[in-house]
C-alpha positions as CSV (number, residue, x, y, z in Angstrom):
1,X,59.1,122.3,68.3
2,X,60.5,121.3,71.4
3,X,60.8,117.6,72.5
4,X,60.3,118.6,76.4
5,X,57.2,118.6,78.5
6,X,56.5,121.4,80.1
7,X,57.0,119.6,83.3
8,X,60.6,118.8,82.2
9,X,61.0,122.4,80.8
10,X,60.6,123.6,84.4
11,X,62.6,121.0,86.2
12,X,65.1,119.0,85.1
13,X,66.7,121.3,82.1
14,X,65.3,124.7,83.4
15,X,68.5,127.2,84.0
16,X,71.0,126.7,86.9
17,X,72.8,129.4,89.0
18,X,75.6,126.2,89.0
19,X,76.0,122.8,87.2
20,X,78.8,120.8,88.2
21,X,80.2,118.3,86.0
22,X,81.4,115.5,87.9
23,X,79.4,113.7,90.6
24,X,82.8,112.4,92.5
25,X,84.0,113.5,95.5
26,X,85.2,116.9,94.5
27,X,81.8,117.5,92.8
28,X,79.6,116.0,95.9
29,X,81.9,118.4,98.2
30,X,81.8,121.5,96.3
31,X,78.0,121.0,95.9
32,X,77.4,120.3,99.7
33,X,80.2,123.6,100.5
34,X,78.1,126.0,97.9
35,X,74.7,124.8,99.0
36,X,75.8,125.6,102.4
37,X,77.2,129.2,102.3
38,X,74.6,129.9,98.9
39,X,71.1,128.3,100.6
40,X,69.3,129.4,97.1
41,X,71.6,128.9,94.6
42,X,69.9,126.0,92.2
43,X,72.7,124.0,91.4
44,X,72.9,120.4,89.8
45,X,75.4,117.8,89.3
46,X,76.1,116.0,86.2
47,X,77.6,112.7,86.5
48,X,77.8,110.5,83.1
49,X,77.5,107.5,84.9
50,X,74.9,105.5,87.2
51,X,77.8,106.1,89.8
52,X,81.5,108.5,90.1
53,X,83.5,106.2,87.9
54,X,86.7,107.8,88.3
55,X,88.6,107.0,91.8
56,X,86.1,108.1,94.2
57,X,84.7,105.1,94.8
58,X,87.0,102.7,93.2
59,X,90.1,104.2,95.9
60,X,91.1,101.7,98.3
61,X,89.7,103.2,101.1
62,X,92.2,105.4,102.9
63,X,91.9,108.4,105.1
64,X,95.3,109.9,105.2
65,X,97.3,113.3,104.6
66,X,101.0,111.6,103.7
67,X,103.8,108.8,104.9
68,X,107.1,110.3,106.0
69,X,109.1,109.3,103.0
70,X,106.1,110.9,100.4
71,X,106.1,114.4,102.5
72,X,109.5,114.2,102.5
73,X,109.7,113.5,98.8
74,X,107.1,116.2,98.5
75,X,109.4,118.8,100.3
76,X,112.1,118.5,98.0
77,X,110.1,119.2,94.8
78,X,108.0,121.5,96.0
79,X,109.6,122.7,99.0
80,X,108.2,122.6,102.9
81,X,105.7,125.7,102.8
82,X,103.7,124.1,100.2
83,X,104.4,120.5,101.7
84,X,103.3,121.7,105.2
85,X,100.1,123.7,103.2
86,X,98.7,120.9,101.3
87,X,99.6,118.7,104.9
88,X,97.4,120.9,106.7
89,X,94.7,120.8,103.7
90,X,94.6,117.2,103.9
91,X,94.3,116.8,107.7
92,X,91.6,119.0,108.2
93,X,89.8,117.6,105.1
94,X,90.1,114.0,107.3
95,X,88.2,116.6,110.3
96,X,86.0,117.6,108.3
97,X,84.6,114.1,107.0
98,X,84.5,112.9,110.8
99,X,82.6,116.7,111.3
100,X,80.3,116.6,108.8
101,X,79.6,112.6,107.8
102,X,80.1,111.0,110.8
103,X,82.6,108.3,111.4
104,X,80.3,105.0,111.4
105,X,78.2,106.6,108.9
106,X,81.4,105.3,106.8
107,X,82.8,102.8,108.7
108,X,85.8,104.6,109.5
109,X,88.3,103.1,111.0
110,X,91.0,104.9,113.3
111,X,93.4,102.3,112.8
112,X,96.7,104.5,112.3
113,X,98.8,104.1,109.3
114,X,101.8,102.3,109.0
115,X,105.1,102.6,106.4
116,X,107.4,100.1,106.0
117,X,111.2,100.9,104.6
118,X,113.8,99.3,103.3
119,X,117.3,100.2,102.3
120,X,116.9,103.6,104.8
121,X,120.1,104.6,105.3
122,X,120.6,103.8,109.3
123,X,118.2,104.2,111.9
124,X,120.2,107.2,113.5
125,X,119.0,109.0,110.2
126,X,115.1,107.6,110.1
127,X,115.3,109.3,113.5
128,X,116.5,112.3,113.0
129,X,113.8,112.8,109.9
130,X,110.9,111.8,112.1
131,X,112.3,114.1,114.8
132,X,112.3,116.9,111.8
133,X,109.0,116.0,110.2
134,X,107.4,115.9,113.7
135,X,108.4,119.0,114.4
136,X,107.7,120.7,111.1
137,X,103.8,119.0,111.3
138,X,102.8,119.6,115.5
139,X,101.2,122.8,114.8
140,X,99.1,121.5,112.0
141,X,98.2,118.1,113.9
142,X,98.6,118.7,117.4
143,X,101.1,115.8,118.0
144,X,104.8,116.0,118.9
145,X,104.9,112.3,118.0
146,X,102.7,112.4,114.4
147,X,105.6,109.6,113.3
148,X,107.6,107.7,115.2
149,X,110.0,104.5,115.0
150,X,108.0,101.1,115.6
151,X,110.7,98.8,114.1
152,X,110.1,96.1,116.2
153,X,106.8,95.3,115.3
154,X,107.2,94.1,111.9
155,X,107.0,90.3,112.6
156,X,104.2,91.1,115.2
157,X,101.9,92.6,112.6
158,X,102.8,90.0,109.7
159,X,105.2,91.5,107.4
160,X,108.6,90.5,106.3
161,X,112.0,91.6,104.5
162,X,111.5,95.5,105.6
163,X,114.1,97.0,107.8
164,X,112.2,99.9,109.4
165,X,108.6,100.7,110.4
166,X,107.3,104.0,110.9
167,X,103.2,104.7,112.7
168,X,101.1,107.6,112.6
169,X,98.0,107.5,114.6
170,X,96.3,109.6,112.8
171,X,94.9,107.7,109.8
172,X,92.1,105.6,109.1
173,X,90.2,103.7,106.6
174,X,87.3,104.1,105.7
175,X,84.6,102.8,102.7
176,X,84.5,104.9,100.1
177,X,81.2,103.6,98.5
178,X,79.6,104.8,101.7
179,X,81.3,108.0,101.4
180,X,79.8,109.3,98.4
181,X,76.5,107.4,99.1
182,X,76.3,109.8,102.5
183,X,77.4,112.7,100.3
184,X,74.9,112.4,97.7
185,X,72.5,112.2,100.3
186,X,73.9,115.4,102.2
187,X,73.9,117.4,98.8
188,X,69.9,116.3,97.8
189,X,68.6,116.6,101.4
190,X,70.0,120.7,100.9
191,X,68.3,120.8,97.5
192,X,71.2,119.8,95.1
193,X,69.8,118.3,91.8
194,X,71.7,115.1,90.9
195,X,71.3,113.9,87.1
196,X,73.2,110.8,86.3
197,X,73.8,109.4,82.8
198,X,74.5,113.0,81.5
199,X,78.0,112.8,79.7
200,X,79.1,116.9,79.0
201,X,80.6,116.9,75.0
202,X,81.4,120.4,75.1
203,X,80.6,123.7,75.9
204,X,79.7,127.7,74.7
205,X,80.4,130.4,77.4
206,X,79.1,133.7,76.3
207,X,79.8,135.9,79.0
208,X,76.5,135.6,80.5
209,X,75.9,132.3,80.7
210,X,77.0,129.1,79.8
211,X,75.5,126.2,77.6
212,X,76.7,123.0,77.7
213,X,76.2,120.5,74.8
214,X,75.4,116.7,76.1
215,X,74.6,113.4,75.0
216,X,70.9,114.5,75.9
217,X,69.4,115.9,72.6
218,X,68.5,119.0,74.7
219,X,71.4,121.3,76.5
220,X,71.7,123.0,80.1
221,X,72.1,125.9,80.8
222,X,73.6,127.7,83.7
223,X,75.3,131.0,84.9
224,X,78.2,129.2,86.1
225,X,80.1,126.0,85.1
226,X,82.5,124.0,87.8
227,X,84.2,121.6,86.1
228,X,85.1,118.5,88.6
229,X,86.1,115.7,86.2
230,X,89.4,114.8,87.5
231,X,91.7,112.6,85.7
232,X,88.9,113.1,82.6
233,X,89.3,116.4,82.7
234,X,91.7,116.6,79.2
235,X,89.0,115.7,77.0
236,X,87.0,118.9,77.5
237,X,89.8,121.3,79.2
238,X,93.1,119.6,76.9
239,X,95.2,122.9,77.5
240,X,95.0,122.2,81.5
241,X,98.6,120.2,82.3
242,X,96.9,117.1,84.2
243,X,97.9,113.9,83.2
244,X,95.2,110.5,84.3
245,X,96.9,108.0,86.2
246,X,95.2,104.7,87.3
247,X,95.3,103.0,90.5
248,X,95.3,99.5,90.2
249,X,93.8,97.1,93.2
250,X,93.7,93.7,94.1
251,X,91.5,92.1,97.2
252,X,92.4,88.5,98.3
253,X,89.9,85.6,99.4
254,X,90.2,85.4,103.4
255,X,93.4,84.5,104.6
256,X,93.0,82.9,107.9
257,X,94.8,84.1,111.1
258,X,95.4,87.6,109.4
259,X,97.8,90.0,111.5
260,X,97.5,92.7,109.1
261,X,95.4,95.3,110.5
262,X,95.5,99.3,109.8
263,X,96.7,100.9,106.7
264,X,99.8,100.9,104.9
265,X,101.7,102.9,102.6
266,X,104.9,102.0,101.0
267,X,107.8,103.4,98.4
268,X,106.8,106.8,98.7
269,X,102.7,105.9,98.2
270,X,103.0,104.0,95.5
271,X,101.8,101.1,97.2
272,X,99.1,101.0,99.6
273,X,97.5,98.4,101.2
274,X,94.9,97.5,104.2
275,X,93.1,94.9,105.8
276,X,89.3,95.0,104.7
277,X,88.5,92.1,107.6
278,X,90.4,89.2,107.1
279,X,91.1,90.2,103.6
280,X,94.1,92.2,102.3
281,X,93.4,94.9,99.7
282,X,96.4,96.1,97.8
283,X,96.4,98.8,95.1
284,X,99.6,101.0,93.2
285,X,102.2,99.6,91.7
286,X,102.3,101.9,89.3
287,X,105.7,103.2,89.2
288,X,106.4,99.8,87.8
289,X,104.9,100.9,84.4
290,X,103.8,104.7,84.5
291,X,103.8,105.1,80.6
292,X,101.2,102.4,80.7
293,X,99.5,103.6,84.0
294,X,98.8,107.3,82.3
295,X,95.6,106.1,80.7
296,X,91.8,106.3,81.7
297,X,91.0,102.9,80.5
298,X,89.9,100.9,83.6
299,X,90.4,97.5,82.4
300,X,93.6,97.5,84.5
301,X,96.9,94.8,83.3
302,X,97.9,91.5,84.2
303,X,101.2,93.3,84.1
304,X,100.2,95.4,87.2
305,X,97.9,92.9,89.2
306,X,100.6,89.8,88.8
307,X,102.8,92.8,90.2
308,X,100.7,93.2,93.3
309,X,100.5,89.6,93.6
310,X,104.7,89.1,94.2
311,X,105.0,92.2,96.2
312,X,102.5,90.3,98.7
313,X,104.3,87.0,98.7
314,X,107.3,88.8,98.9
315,X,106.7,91.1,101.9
316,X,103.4,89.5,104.0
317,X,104.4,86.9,106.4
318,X,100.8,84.8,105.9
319,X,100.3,81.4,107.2
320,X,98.4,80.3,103.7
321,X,98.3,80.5,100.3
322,X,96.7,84.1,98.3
323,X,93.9,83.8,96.5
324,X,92.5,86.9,94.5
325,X,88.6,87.5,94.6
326,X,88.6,90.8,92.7
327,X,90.1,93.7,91.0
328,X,89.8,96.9,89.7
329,X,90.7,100.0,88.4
330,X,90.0,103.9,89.6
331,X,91.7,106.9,87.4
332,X,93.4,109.5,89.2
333,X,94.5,113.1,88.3
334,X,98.3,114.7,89.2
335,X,99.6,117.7,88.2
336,X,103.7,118.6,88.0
337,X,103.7,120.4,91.3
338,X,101.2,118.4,93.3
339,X,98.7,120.7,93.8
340,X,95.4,120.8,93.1
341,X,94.0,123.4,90.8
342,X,90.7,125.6,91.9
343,X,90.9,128.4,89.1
344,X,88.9,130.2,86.2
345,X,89.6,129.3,82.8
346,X,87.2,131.2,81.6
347,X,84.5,133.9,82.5
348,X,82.0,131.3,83.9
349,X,83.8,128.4,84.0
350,X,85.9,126.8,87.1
351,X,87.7,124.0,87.6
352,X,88.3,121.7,90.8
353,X,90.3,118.9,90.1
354,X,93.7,116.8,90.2
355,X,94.2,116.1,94.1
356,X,97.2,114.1,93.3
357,X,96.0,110.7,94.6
358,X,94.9,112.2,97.8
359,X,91.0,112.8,96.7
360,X,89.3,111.7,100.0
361,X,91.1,114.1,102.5
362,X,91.5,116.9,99.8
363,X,88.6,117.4,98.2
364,X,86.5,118.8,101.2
365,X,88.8,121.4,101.6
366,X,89.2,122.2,97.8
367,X,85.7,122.5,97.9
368,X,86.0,125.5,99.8
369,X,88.5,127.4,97.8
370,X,85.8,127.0,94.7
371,X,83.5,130.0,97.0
372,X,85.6,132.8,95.8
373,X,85.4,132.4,92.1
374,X,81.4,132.0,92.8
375,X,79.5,135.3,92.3
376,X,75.5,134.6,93.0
């Protein structure tokens, strides 16, 4: 006999034209996307926690599509038609968050984004790669100038023991807990289901329909399956090649007379930092212990924040001491090329995940690639 009420029989665990796994940001934006284009599709979210626990709302904030020496670095492995594509995906993903969200909905921030350099061959070469990166991105942002030399305001701005500076305008911060709050909201104000302490075990697609198995003692049931677990994703698709990676983040006590304002990127991304006020918030490091870092345990390592700790005393010119308030961990997703993957893996079943550390400008446009595999 079953355990359900009627009332629940009807609701909560009747069938679903889609159930997403993954309340994050790629799950949020895929719901909002197929809600939109699909008005009566029923779809629900399944998120295992009471919040996205991965790196949607444990990111440090940023709004940005790339620093000079990480597209660079991009074009050589992948090479500049996928560079510039997944350029252009993350720019108008940032378009379509101001579009769709608003911009003080989130308290974003159009501060510009700055990257700092060391050991950069001469400044006759940074030139002539901002001169061919701004070339290579003006018909994708608009801007002859998306990067440009501003050298001479590395004492003005508080940092120290850099040789070059390069701005782009065209970043911002934002907060992410806002984010997905005013996504969640977009997604249940269309008619999007949202069930939270749901962890998905496993699942049984049988051409029809598929049944997933969860730590509920009663299963779902839905005619298609979109999986958006991110940097979890191994534990129920383990042939997918994703491997987790966590992003580690630190947030000082005030600091009085901060200079630091905007957002930073430095060593190809792998560290990051902004001004949250008159706070610093510094996250990455990573590439200082990636067999360590490939893990979704979020308990982070004195290893990594002490880390974090000498690259600020190192390179921020502050007129006191650091004191840390906090820390924590998100888990991202990368794949070997850098790009994301929207496919099949099987009949009903699609996956949206691994936006290489670049969730919050990528994932609204992901979310619109998920539309062709979606037959309602």
């Amino acid at each position: 006999m079953s355990i359900l009420s009627l009332w629940e029989k009807e609701t909560y665990y009747a069938k679903n034209d889609v159930i997403i796994v993954g309340g994050g940001l790629m799950g949020l934006w895929t719901a909002v996307e197929l809600i939109e284009q699909h008005p009566l599709l029923k779809i629900t979210i399944l998120e295992r926690h009471v919040t996205p626990l991965g790196a949607s709302t444990r990111n440090a904030g940023f709004a940005c599509f790339g620093s000079l020496t990480e597209l660079l670095t991009d074009e050589a492995k992948m090479g500049t038609e996928a560079m510039l594509q997944i350029a252009a995906m993350r720019y108008k993903g940032i378009q379509k968050i101001k579009r769709l969200v608003g911009e003080e909905s989130i308290d974003l921030d159009s501060c510009g984004g700055y990257e700092p350099l060391l050991n950069y061959h001469s400044a006759e070469f940074l030139q002539d790669q901002i001169h061919y990166l701004n070339h290579l991105l003006q018909p994708i942002t608009g801007k002859h100038n998306t990067f440009s030399d501003v050298t001479s305001n590395i004492e003005s701005i508080g940092l120290k023991n850099f040789d070059h500076l390069v701005y782009n305008p065209l970043e911002a911060g934002i907060h992410s807990g806002k984010l997905v709050r005013m996504l969640s909201q977009i997604a249940l104000n269309k008619g999007v289901h949202i069930l939270n302490g749901i962890t998905v075990k496993s699942w049984n697609d049988n051409n029809h329909e598929v049944e997933l198995f969860t730590n509920s003692p009663i299963s779902f049931k839905a005619s298609t399956v979109i999986v958006c677990t991110n940097g979890f994703t191994p534990s129920l698709l383990p042939d997918l090649n994703i491997e987790p990676a966590r992003g580690q983040i630190i947030l000082t006590k005030p600091i009085a007379d901060l200079r630091i304002r905007g957002t930073f990127h430095f060593d190809e991304g792998f560290y990051y930092w902004r001004n949250v006020g008159n706070r610093i918030l510094l996250g990455g490091a990573r590439n200082s212990d990636f067999e360590n870092e490939r893990t979704t345990n979020l308990d982070g390592s004195d290893f990594i924040r002490e880390t974090l700790v000498q690259f600020i005393q190192k390179h921020f010119d502050l007129n006191s001491s650091v004191e840390i308030e906090q820390s924590w961990s998100g888990i991202m997703a990368f794949t070997p090329d850098k790009l994301p993957i929207c496919k099949k893996v099987s009949t009903n079943i699609i996956t949206a995940i691994a936006c290489n550390g670049m969730g919050v400008a990528l994932t609204p446009i992901v979310a619109e690639s998920v539309i062709q595999h979606i037959n309602p």
